[in-house]
C-alpha positions, 0 to 999 in steps of 0.5 A, spaced: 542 467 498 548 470 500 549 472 493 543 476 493 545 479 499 551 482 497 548 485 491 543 488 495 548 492 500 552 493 493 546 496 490 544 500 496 551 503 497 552 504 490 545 509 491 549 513 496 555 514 493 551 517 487 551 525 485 546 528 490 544 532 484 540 526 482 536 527 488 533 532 486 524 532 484 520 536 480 515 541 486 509 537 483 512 530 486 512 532 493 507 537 493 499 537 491 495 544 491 490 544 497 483 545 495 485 540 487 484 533 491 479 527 489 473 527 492 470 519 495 463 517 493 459 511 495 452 509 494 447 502 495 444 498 489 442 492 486 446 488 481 440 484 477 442 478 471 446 473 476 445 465 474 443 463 481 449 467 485 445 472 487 442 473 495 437 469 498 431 473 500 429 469 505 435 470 509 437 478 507 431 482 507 434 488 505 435 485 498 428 484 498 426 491 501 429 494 495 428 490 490 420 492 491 422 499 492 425 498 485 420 494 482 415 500 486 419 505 482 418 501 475 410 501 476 410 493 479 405 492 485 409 487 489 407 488 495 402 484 495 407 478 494 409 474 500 413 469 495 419 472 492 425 468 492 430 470 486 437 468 486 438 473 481 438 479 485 445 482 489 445 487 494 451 491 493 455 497 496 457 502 489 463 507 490 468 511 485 473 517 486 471 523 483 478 527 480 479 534 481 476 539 475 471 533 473 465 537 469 458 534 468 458 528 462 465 526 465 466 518 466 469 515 472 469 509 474 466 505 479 467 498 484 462 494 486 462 490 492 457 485 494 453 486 501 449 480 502 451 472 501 451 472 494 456 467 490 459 472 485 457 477 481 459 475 474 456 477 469 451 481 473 448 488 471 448 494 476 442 498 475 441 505 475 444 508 482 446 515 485 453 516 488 453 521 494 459 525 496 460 526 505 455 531 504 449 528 502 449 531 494 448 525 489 455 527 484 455 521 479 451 516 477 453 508 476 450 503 471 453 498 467 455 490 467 460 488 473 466 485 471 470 481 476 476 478 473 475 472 477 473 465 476 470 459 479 468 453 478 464 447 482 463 439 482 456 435 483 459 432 489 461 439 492 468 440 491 470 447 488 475 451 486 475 459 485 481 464 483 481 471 485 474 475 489 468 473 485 464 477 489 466 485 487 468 488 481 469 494 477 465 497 471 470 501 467 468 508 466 461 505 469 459 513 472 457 519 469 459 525 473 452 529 474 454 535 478 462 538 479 465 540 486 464 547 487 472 549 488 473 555 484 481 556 483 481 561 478 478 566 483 483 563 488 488 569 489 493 564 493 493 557 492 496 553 498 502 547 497 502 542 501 508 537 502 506 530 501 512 529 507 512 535 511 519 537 513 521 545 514 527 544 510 524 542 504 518 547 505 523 552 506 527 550 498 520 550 495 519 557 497 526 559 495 526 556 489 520 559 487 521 567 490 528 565 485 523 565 480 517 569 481 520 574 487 516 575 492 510 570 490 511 563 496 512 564 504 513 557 507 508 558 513 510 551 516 513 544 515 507 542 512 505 548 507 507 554 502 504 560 501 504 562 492 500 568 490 500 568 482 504 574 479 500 580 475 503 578 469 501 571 469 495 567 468 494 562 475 495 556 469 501 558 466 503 560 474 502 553 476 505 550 471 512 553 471 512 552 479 510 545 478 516 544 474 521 547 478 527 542 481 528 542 489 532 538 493 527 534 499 530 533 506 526 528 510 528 525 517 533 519 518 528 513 519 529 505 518 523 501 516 524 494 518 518 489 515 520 483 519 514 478 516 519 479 509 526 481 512 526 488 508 529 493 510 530 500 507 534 505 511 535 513 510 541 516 507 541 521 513 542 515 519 548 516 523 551 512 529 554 514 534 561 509 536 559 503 538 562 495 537 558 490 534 558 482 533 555 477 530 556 470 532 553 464 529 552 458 533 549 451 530 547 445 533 546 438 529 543 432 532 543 426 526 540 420 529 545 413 525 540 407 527 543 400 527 542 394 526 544 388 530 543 381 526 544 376 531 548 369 528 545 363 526 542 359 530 543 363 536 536 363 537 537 372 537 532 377 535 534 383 531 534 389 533 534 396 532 540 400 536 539 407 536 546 411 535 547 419 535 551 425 534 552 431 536 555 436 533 556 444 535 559 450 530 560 455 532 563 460 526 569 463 529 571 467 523 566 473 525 570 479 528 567 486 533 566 491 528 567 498 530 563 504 527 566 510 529 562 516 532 558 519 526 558 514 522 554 514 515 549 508 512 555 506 508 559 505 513 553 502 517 552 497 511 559 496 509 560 493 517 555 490 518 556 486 511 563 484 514 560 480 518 557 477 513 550 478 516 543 476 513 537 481 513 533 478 519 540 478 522 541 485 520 534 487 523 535 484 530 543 488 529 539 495 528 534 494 534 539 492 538 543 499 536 537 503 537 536 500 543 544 501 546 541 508 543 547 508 538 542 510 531 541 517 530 534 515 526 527 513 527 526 506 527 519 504 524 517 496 524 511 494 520 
């Protein structure tokens, strides 16, 4: 364990102490073109052809509801039956992800999720059904066989064994787009980068990077955004694409993210702290229980007997010295301390909030 430790501050240390140049990112990994965004569809449907998994009508009459509605649709007066009692039949919640620029014809693909108390929905076939967008226009429709990459197996006398999530699944460019999103980017006069992480810096970079280029063309609005407009001489495409491969360097706040359930912890290259002395100390207490056994002589008319024998030991590792950081000490500093003390991560988590606490981190701390 302690080996993997120390690799893993090597690491860390290693990354610091390489040429910032290396951090350099093309303008389309921190930034996306507001307006060109995927777009969210959802829709209600029946999955039908299941081997006795599918829902009980008696206890969910919404799948029975639209199992009549369905069947009405097809020219099958059901309404008159008061005795429908198919398990082969799920009710289902249908959604997708409509990408930017998808035209009439295109395919996505879809998951389907099971609503009622159906078993599983393999082998099942979703029928015929609209996908809507938040304005209520159907954009897509859904139909094809579920697959859900789970399996489940069951005994005569009840016992049961299931791997993975039977009852939802995807269907693989299951959805035909039927209508495009009315964004029209080329009649766009400016287009709007939005910064994945706001920063003033860093809007402030990709604005220079680009006027470097295309002088006059980006105006850095706020932390969050930048203003392009395309050059005359330029097509939009073209300009996109040159913008997109310019290099900048991202600045961001100096933050620590703790996820105390798995002892991880990731820390900035801009966090500072301020002076401050830092100990660690492990103190151990064991406790072994040694029971004996008294054997009586012979002929003694003694019973044997069980005399309980403990020992009580306490250590306390006094090899670990105060470690002092001094003011505007860097995250290499931080970690080459606090690995002297020879600290594990969960011991390091507590170390960091105690620094933060003593107001001596000069970053964000954020616990998951």
């Amino acid at each position: 364990m302690r080996h993997l430790v120390n690799l893993f501050f090597a690491l860390i240390l290693l990354a610091v102490a390489a040429d910032p140049a290396a951090a350099r990112s093309r303008i389309k990994d921190i930034v996306s073109f507001e307006g060109v965004r995927d777009n969210q569809l959802v829709g209600y449907g029946l999955v039908v052809g299941l081997n006795g998994t599918g829902d009980s009508l008696r206890n969910i009459p919404f799948t029975q509801q639209s199992l009549q509605s369905m069947l009405e649709r097809l020219g099958v007066n059901t309404r008159a039956a008061t005795n429908i009692d198919t398990k082969n039949v799920a009710a289902v919640m249908v959604t997708a992800t409509l990408p930017p620029f998808a035209g009439p014809g295109a395919r996505v693909d879809v998951s389907v999720s099971a609503m009622g108390d159906s078993k599983s929905l393999l082998g099942g076939t979703l029928v015929m059904t609209s996908l809507q967008g938040p304005d209520g226009e159907i954009y897509a429709v859904a139909q094809g066989t579920v697959q859900t990459g789970a399996v489940s197996a069951g005994g005569a006398s009840g016992s049961s064994i299931t791997r993975g999530v039977p009852t939802a699944g995807r269907i693989s460019d299951g959805a035909i787009v039927e209508r495009e999103i009315g964004y029209q980017m080329a009649k766009a006069g400016k287009l709007t980068l939005t910064l994945r992480n706001p920063d003033f810096n860093t809007a402030k970079n990709i604005a220079l990077a680009i006027d470097a280029k295309f002088p006059g063309s980006a105006v850095a609005e706020n932390g969050s955004s930048v203003v392009i407009s395309t050059p005359a001489s330029m097509s939009l495409v073209d300009f996109v694409i040159s913008v997109e491969a310019l290099e900048v360097v991202p600045d961001s706040v100096a933050k620590v993210v703790i996820d105390e359930v798995s002892g991880v912890i990731v820390m900035g290259q801009d966090v500072r702290i301020s002076t401050v002395a830092i100990a660690q100390g492990n103190l151990t207490i064991s406790v072994q229980e040694t029971p004996q056994v008294s054997q009586p002589a012979p002929f003694s008319q003694g019973q044997t007997a069980v005399v309980p024998n403990s020992q009580v030991k306490v250590d306390e590792d006094k090899g670990k010295k105060l470690i002092m950081l001094k003011s505007g000490a860097s995250l290499a500093s931080l970690v080459k301390g606090l690995n002297a003390l020879g600290v594990t991560p969960r011991d390091m988590i507590s170390i960091l909030q105690a620094i933060k606490r003593a107001g001596a981190l000069q970053a964000d701390v954020e616990v998951m």
